[in-house]
N, C-alpha and C positions, 0 to 999 in steps of 0.2 A: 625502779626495776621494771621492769619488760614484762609482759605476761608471757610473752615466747621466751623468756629468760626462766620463767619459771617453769615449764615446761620441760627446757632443756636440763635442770639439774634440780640435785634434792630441794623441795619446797623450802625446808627449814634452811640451809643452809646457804640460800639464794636472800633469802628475804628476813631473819632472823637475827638480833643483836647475838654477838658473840659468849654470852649468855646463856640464851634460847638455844644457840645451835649444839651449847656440849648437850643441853639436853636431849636432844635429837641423832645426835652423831652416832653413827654406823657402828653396829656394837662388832665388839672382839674378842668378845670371851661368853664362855657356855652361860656363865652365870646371867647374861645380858636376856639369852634367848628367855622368847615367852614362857612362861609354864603351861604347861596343857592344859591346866585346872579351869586354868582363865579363857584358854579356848570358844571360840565358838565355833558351829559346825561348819564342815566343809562347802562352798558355793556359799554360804551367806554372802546376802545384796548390802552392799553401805552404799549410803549416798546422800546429796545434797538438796534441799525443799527451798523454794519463793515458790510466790504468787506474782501474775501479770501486773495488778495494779499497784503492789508495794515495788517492784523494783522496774519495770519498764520505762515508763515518762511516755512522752512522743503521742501523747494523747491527743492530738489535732492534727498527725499525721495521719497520711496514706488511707484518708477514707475511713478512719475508727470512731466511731458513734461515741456519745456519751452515755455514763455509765451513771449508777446512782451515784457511788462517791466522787465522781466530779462533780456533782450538785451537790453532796453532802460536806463537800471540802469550803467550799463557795460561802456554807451556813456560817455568820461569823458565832465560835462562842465555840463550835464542833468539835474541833483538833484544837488538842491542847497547846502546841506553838504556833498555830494562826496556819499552818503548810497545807500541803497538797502533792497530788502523786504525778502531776503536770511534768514534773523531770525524773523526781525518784534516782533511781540508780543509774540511769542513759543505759538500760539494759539491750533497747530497741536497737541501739547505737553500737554499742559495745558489747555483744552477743557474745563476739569471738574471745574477745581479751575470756570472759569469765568462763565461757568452758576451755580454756588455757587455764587458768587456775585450777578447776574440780579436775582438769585433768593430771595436775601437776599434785592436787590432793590423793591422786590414785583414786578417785571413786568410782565405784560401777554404774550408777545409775544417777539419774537427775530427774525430779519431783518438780512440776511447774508447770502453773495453770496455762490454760490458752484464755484468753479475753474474750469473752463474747460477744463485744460491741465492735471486736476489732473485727469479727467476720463475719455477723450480722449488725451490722449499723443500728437497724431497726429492731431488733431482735427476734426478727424473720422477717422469712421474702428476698428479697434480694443480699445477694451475697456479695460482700468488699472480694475481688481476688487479691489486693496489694496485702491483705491482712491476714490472710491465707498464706500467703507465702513466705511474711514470717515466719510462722511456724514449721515451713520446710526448712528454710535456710537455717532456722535453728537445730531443726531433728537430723537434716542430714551433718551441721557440722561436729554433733554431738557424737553421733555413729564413724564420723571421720574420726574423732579422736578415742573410739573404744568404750562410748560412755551411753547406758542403754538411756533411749526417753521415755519417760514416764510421765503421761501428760493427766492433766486433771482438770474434767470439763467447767464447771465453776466452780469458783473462791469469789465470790461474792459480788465480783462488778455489775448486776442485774442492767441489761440494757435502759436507759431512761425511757422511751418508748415503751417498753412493757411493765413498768412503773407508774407510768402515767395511767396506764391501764388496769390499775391493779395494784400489777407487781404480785406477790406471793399471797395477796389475799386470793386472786384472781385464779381460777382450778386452769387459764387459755394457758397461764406460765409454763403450767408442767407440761402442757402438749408441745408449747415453743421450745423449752428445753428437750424434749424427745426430738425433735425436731432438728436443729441444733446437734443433739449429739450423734444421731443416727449419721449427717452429713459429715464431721467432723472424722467417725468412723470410717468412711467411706474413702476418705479423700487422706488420710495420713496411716490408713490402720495397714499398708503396703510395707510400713518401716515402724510403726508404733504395734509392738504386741500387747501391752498392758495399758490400760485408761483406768484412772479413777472416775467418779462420775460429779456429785455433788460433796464438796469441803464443809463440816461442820454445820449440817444444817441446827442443832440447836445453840450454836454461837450466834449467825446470820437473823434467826427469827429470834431469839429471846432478845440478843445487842440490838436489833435491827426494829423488831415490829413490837416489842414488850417496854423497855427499857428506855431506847431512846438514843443510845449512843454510838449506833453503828447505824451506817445509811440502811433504810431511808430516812430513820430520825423518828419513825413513830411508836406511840406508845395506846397499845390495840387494847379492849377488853378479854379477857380468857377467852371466851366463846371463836372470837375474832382472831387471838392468839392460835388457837386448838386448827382450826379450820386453814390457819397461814402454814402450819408447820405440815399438817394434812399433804395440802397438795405440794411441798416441798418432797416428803417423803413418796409421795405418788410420781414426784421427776424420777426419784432415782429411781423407779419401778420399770418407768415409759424408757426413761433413756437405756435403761440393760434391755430391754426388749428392741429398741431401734437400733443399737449397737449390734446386736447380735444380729438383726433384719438387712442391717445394709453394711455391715466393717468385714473383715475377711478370717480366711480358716481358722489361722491362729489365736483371736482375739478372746486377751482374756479382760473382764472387767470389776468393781467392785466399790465399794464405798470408803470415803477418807472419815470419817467421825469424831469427835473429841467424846469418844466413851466418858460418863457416869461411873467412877470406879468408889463402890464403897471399899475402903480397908478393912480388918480386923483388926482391932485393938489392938490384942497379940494372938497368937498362934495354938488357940484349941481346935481340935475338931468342931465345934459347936458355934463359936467365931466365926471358922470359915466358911461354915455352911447359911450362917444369917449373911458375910458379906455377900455370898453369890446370890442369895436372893435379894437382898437389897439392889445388888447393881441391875439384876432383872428389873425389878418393880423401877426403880429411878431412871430407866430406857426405855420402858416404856412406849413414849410415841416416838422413838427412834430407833436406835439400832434393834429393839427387840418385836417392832410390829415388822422391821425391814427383813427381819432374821427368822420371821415367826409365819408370817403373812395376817397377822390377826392383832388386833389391840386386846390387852387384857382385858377380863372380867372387872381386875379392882380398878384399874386405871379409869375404863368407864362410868363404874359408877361412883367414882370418887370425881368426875367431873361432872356431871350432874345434867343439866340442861345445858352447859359450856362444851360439853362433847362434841367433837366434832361429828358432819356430815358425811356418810360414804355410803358406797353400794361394794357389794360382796366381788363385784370386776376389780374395783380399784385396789379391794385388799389383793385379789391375786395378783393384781400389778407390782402392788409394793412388794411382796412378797416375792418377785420373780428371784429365781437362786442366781449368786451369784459366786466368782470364782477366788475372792478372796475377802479379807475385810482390812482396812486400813485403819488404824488407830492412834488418836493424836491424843500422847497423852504430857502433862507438863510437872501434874502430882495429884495428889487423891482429892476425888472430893469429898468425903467424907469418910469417919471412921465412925465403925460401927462393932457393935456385941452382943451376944444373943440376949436375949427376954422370953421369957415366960407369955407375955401377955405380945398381944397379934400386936405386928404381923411377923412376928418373929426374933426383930430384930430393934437395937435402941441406938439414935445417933450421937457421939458423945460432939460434946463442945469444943473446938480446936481454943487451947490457952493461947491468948496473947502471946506470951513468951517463945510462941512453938516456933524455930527455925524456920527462916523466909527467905527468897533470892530478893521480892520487892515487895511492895506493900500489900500484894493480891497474890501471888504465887508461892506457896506451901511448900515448904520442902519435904519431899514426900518418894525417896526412889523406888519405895516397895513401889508404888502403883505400876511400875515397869514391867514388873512380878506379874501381881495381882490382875490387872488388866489383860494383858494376854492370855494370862492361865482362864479367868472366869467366862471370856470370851470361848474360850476352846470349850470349855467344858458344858457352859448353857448352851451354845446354838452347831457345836459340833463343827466349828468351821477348821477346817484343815490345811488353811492358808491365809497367817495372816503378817499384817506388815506395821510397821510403826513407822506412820509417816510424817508425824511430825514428833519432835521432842528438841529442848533448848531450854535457854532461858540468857533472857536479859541479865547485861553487869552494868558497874562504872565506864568503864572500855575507855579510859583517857589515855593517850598516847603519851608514855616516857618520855625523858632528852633524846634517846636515838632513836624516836619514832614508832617503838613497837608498843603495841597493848599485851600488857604481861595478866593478861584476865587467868588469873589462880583462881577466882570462884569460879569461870566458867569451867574446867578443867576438872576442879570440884564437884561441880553440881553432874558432867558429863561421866565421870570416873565411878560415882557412884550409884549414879541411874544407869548406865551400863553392868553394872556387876549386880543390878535384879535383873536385866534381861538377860544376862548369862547364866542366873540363877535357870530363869524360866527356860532355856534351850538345852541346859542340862537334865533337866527335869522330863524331856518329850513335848516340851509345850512348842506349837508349830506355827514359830515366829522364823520368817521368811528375809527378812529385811528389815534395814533401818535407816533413815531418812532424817538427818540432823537437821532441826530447823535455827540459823537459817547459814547460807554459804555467804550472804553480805548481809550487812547493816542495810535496813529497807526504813520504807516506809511503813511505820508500824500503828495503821487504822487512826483512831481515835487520839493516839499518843503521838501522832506526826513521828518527826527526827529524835525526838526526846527520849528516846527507847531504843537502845541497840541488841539486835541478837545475832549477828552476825560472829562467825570465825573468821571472818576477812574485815576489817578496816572499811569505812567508805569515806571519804573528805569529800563532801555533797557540796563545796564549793569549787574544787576539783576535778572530783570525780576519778582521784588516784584510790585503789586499792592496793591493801597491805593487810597480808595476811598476822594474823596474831597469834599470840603463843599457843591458843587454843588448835588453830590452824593444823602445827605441829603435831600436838597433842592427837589430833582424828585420824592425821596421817599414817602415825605412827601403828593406832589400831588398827586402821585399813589393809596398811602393809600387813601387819601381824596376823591378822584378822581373832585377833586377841588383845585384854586387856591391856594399854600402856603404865 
């Protein structure tokens, strides 16, 4: 099947086993239409999320530097099936085919990094133009087909260059990355209105500089930890100030993060009030010094001499406001109930037994809820986005070729009906950003890990949309519950 085939007619019923399509097939009676109940508000954003290094490839083209994880892929022992993002999706390549698809998905918008090395080789200084102009021919063919860009300055490729140099221990990072994004502003913000700035800075440094398992591989002491994530969260400060300094009238900008979401047990007043301050206290050195301009009292002094180093500028830096907040959420991290005894609040134990998508992802749809509501409600933000949400399945393709993913369907059905809890309610969730539109490269886990609604056969490189596919379209159309 053709991606201009799927373009030209219903997704499902181009690409879908005969099956799949009564599912999807054009309703003909009242009883079909959505219920309003399941509504979401009018103008709600749906769209689709990658990052440059899980589905691009083309990493020895056209002048693009090296990044950490093509030395981190290199490390034998790193990825768990031996891979690397050397091909990845041939997004470089096949640009067009796939927003042919998200457009055939009906989606409004499209979430996807630019590369940093692809347009700072070095990771400043001299500018690639071949690498730059990816990202035109990508935003204008996106705008050709009706689909807004949403681009997001890093997801984690840190130039090797400023690695060598550092990397995020180094406070020059966050100036390169101001750097970097203020140019990046400049030169696409003509046809880009909204920019994310930095993706999940406590995934990147805790995976990356704590842990061990995301590039660069290393494993820092607290002190060293405190001070790497510091001048991460000081990018996002510098890059909204150089954004605003050099991108144009309309630009709006803000942060992607995988929010800290404590749950409530259940649903007392007293619950809810220990989770919102738990999720405060547990963000801490993220979204709540970015939100705050200021690191807490307890967080301080519960680091001790490991606290990080800063001057009273840098907090106004982090602190600069911005115009919305992104939240990537997958399920809770923890559940929580009030106490008597400080600081409020008691974390309970997640049972073995507790409903899981894999061995590390919680099945958890309140936090779809709960994460936007307590975001609105701590830091008053009036605009906020979920830009990432998914989850990995089995995804083996049937006799006639389709992946009939009912958990993904599952897991998407019912973490959607807390966000439309939350938009019923006033909670000011702007958009949603399904992660992912293909099967990528997914970090540490190589190939081994699907999250895609599309298919990828990475010995092909044929795409085939799956039931789940359907399934998004369906609400997109609707812009309600399927």
């Amino acid at each position: 099947m053709t991606a201009a085939g799927v373009t030209r007619r219903c997704l499902a019923a181009m690409t879908l086993g005969v099956g799949a399509t009564a599912l999807v097939a054009s309703r003909t009676s009242a009883a079909d239409e959505p219920h309003r109940d399941l509504q979401f508000p009018p103008g709600f954003t749906w769209g689709t999320a990658t990052s440059a290094y899980q589905i691009e490839g083309a990493v020895r083209e056209d002048g693009r530097g090296e990044s950490i994880w093509d030395t981190f892929c290199r490390v034998p022992g790193k990825i768990r099936d031996g891979s690397n993002g050397d091909v990845a999706c041939d997004h470089y390549h096949r640009f067009k085919e796939d927003v042919a698809l998200m457009k055939g998905l009906g989606v409004r918008a499209y979430r996807f990094s630019i590369a940093w090395p692809r347009v700072f080789p070095e990771g400043r200084g001299a500018v690639n133009p071949k690498g730059l102009a990816f990202y035109d021919r990508l935003i204008d063919e996106l705008l050709t087909n009706g689909i807004e860009p949403v681009p997001t300055l890093y997801h984690w490729d840190l130039p090797q260059p400023l690695q060598d140099r550092g990397g995020w221990e180094a406070r020059d990072t966050a100036l390169a990355l101001a750097d970097y994004a203020g140019f990046v502003a400049g030169k696409l913000g003509d046809r880009v209105s909204r920019f994310f700035t930095l993706n999940e800075i406590l995934t990147f440094i805790e995976e990356g500089y704590l842990r061990g398992r995301f590039a660069p591989g290393l494993t820092l002491t607290r002190r060293q930890l405190n001070q790497a994530r510091h001048h991460a969260v000081l990018a996002q400060g510098l890059a909204v100030q150089a954004m605003r300094a050099n991108g144009h009238g309309n630009l709006k900008v803000g942060p992607a993060e995988n929010i800290i979401i404590a749950v409530p047990a259940f649903e007392t007043p007293a619950n809810i009030k220990a989770a919102e301050r738990a999720t405060r206290d547990l963000n801490a050195p993220l979204l709540t010094v970015m939100l705050e301009g200021r690191y807490t009292d307890t967080w301080l002094a519960a680091q001790g001499e490991d606290a990080p180093r800063f001057t009273d500028d840098e907090l106004r830096a982090i602190g600069s406001p911005v115009d919305f907040v992104g939240l990537n959420i997958y399920g809770p991290s923890v559940y929580v109930q009030a106490s008597e005894a400080a600081p409020g609040y008691a974390t309970l134990p997640v049972p073995e037994t507790h409903p899981r998508m894999i061995h590390w992802l919680i099945f958890g749809p309140e936090a779809l809820y709960w994460g936007p509501r307590q975001t609105a409600s701590l830091w008053n933000v009036k605009d906020i986005y979920i830009t990432e949400n998914g989850t990995p399945a089995a995804d083996k393709p049937a006799a006639d070729g389709i992946v009939y993913d009912l958990d993904r369907i599952m897991f998407l059905r019912q973490y959607l009906a807390q966000l439309r809890r939350a938009t019923a309610e006033g909670v000011p969730v702007r958009g949603y950003f399904l992660w992912s539109v293909l099967d990528n490269f997914e970090w540490n886990e190589g190939y081994s890990s699907r999250f895609g609604i599309v298919h990828v056969d990475f010995k092909t490189q044929k795409r085939t949309p799956k039931l789940s596919a359907a399934f998004y379209r369906k609400v997109i159309a609707d812009n309600a519950l399927a």
